[in-house]
C-alpha positions in Angstrom: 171.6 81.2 129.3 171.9 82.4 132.8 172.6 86.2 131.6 169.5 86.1 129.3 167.7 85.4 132.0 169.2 87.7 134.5 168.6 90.2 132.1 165.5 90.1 131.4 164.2 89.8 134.6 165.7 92.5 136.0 162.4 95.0 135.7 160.3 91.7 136.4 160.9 90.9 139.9 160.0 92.6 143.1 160.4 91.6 147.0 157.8 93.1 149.1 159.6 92.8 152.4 158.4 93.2 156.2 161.0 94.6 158.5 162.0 92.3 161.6 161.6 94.5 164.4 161.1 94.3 168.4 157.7 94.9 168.7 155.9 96.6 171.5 154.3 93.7 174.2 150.8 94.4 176.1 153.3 94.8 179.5 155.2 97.3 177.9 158.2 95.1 177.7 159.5 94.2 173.7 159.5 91.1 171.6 162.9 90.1 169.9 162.8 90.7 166.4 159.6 89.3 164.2 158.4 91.1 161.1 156.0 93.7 161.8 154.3 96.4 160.4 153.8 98.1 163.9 154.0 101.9 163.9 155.4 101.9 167.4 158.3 99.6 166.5 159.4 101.4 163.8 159.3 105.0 165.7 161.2 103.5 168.2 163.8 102.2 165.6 164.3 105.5 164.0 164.8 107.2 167.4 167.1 104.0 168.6 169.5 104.1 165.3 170.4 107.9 165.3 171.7 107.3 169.2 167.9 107.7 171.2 167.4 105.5 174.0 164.3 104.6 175.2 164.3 106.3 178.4 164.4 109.7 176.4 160.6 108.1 174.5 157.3 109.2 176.6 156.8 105.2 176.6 153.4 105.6 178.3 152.0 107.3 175.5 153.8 105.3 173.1 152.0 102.2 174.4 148.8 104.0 174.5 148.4 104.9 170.9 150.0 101.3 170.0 147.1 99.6 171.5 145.0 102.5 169.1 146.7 101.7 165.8 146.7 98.0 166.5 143.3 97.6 167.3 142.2 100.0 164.5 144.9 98.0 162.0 146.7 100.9 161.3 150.2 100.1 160.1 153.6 101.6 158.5 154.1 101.0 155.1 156.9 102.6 153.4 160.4 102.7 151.9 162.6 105.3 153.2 165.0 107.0 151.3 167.5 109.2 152.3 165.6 111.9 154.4 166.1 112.8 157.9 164.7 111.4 161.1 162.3 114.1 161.6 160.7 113.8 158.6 161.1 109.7 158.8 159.2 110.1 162.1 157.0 112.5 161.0 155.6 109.8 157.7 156.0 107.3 160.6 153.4 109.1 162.8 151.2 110.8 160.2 150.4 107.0 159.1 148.6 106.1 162.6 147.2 110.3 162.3 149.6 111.0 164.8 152.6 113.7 165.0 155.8 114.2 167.1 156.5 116.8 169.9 159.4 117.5 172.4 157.4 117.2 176.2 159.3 117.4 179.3 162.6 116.1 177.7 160.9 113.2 176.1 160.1 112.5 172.5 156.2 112.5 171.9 153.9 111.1 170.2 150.3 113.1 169.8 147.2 111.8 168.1 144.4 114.6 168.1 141.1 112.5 168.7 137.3 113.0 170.6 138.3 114.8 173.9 135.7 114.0 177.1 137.8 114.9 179.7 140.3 118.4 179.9 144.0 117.2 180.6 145.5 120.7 180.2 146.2 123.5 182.4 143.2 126.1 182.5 143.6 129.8 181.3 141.8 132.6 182.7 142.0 136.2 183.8 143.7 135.2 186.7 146.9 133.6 185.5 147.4 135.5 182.1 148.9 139.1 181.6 147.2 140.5 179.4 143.7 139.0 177.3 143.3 136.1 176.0 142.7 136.9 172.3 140.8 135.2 169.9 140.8 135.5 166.1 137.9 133.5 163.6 139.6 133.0 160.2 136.5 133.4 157.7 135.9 131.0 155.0 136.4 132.9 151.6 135.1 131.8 147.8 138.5 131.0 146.8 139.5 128.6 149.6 140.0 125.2 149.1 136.8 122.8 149.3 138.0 120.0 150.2 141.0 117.4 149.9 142.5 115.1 147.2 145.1 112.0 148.9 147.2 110.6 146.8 148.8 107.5 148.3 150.2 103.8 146.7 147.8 101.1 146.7 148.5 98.1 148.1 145.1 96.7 146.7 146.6 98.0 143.0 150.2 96.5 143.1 151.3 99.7 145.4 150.0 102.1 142.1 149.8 105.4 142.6 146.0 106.4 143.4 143.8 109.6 144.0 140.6 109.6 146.7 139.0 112.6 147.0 137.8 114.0 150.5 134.9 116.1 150.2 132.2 117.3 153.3 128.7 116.8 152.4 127.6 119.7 149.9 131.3 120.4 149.0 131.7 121.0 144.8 135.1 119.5 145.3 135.9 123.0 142.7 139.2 123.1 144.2 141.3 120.6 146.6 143.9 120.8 148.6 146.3 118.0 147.5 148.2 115.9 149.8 150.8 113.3 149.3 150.2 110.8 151.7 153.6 108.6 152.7 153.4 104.7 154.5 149.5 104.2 154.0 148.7 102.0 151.5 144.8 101.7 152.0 142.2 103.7 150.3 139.8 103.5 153.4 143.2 105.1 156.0 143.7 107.6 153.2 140.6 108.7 152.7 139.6 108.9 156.5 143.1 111.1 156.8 142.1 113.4 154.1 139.0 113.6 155.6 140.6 115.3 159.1 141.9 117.6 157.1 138.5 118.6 155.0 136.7 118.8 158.2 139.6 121.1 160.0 139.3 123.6 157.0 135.4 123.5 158.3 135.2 123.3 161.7 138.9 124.8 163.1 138.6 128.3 162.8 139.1 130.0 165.9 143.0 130.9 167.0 143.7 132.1 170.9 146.7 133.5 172.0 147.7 134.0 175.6 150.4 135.6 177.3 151.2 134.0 181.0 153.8 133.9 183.6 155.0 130.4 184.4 151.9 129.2 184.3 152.3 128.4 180.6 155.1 125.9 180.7 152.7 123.1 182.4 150.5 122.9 179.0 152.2 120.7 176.7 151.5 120.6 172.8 148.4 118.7 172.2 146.8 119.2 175.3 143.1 119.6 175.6 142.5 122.7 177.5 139.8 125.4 178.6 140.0 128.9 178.2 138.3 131.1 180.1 138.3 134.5 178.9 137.0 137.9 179.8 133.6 138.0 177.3 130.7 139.1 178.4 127.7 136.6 179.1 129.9 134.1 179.0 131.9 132.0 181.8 133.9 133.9 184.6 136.5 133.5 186.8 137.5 134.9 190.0 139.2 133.6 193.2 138.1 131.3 195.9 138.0 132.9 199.3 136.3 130.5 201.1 135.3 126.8 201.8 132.5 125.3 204.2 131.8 121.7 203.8 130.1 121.8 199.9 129.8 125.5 199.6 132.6 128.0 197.7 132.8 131.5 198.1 134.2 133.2 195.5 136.0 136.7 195.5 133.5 138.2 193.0 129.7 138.1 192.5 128.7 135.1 190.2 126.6 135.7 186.9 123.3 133.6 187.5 121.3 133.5 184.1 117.9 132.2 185.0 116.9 128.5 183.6 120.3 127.8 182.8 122.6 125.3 184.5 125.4 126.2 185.8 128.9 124.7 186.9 131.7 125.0 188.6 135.2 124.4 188.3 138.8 125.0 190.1 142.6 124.9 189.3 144.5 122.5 191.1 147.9 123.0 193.2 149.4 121.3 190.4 148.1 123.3 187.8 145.5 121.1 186.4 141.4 121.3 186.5 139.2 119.8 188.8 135.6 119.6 187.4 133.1 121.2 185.9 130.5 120.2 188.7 126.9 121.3 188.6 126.8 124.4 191.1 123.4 125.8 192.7 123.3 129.7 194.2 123.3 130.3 198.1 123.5 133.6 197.5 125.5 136.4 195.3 129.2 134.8 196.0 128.5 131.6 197.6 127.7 128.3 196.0 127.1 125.0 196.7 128.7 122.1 194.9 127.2 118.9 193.7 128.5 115.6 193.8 131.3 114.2 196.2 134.5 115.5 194.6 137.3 116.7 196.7 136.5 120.4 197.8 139.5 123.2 197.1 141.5 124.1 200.2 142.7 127.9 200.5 145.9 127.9 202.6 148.1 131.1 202.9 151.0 128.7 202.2 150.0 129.1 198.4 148.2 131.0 195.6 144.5 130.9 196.5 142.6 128.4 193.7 141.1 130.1 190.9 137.6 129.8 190.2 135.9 129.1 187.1 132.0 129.4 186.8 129.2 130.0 184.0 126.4 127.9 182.3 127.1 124.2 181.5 127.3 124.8 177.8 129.3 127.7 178.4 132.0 128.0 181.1 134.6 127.8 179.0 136.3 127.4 175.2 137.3 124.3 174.8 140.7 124.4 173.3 143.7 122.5 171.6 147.2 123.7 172.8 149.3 124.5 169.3 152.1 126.4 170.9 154.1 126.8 174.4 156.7 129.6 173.7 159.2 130.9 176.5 159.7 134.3 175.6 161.8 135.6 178.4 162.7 134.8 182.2 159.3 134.9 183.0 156.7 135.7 180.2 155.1 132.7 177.6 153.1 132.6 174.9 150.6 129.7 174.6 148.8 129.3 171.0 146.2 127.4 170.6 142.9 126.7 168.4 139.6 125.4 169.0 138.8 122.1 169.7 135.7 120.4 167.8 134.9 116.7 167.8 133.1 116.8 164.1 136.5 117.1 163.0 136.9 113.4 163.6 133.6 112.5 162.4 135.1 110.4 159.7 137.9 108.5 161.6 135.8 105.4 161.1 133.6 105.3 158.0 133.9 104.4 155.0 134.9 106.1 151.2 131.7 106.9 149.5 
């Protein structure tokens, strides 16, 4: 009868289901509901259900990393159960490689990725207050050697499944295991675990800095240079002076002979202008190349600072980790280095 069969089908029958959702249109604007499997509609959802509207989302960058995932096919795949909404947004994000900060009263979403261009505040001599350190972590025999995802398979009636990450030459003696939430593709897992094999590599430096207000323009997840006090290496100073192309700065510059060298400058606002290519007039004045706009010293403001040093090395390039108000006037930004071979994998392919 009827029972006999609701009975034994009651193990035997599944509904894989697709959320209908607004999802997020090319002019920024929202469809009504269809069923999607769009990262950005669902991290909108979550912050829209718990009382979020969407003027308190940094919809600029929500829109930017939508066109990423969509045009990589990166999706959410999951079934929540009771958890809260920063760990739901957290899954949500980690499945496009992405995570959530607080920026300028907004909520966030950052995606680490190949850096060309420096969209942080610089760091120097002249706008910390005391040095900017910097701390290598060494690799020891007992650290981990790589990275084991597991993740359900979509491909394998959503089965749990294993896919080892390993760097070339890695034993694979002892992984770092990692429970992987809303992907549902070997090829996304595996590319994830990846990141995470290649930061245990190639992300060993720390820097800490200590600033006045200077700190609260970087944001978490901004790309920034560092320019401390180390010998032989990039300098900063002050600029005193401007005539048509040529900077004078307020110290002597270090000219290393059949090196190229550059030249960069912090902004009214905080952020960098350059690196340009820089040739000597003499021991503090330089010319500039190109056509960029020049600094401007007025006695209305702080002078620009100056950064200068060989093209490979005028700076550190960094990630920012940490912004930390510590008192009225004193903040502690963290951050480690940046390195692009960390994303070397983002779009291969599991051995």
């Amino acid at each position: 009868g009827l029972g006999d069969i609701g009975a034994s089908s009651e193990n035997r029958i599944n509904v894989l289901a697709t959320r209908m959702l607004p999802t997020l249109q090319a002019d920024g604007s929202w469809s009504a509901p269809q069923p999607t499997r769009d990262i950005s509609a669902f991290f909108r959802h979550i912050v829209n259900s718990v009382g979020y509207t969407d003027a308190q989302i940094d919809m600029s960058e929500l829109k930017r990393l939508h066109d990423i995932w969509t045009a990589r096919g990166e999706t959410l795949d999951n079934v929540f159960d009771l958890t809260t909404v920063r760990s739901a947004l957290e899954v949500c994000l980690a499945a496009g490689m992405a995570d959530l900060t607080l920026a300028d009263g907004l909520l966030t979403p950052v995606r680490e990725g190949v850096r060309t261009a420096y969209d942080g505040p610089p760091f120097s001599a002249q706008n910390t207050t005391s040095e900017i350190t910097r701390t290598f972590t060494t690799r020891r025999p007992d650290d981990n050697d790589g990275v084991q995802v597991e993740y359900n398979d979509a491909a394998e009636n959503f089965a749990p499944k294993t896919v080892d990450c390993k760097l070339p030459g890695s034993l694979g003696v002892k992984l770092q295991k990692i429970k992987l939430a809303g992907v549902t593709s070997k090829t996304r897992a595996w590319r994830i675990g990846m990141r995470a094999a290649r930061e245990m590599v190639y992300r060993r430096w720390a820097y800490t800095l200590s600033t006045e207000l200077d700190g609260l323009v970087a944001r978490y997840g901004d790309y920034v240079p560092l320019v401390p006090d180390v010998p032989d290496f990039g300098q900063s100073a002050i600029v005193v002076g401007v005539q048509g192309r040529e900077i004078t700065s307020s110290e002597p510059l270090a000219w290393q002979d059949g090196r190229s060298h550059v030249i960069a400058w912090r902004n009214p606002n905080g952020s960098l202008s350059g690196p340009y290519a820089a040739t000597r007039i003499d021991d503090n004045v330089l010319q500039v190349a190109g056509t960029a706009p020049m600094p401007t010293p007025t006695l209305a403001m702080e002078p620009p600072h100056l950064y200068f040093g060989t093209l490979e090395e005028w700076a550190f390039p960094a990630i920012v980790k940490a912004v930390r108000p510590k008192d009225e006037n004193s903040v502690e930004v963290q951050c480690v280095n940046y390195d692009a071979r960390i994303f070397a994998d983002d779009d291969n392919l599991p051995p």
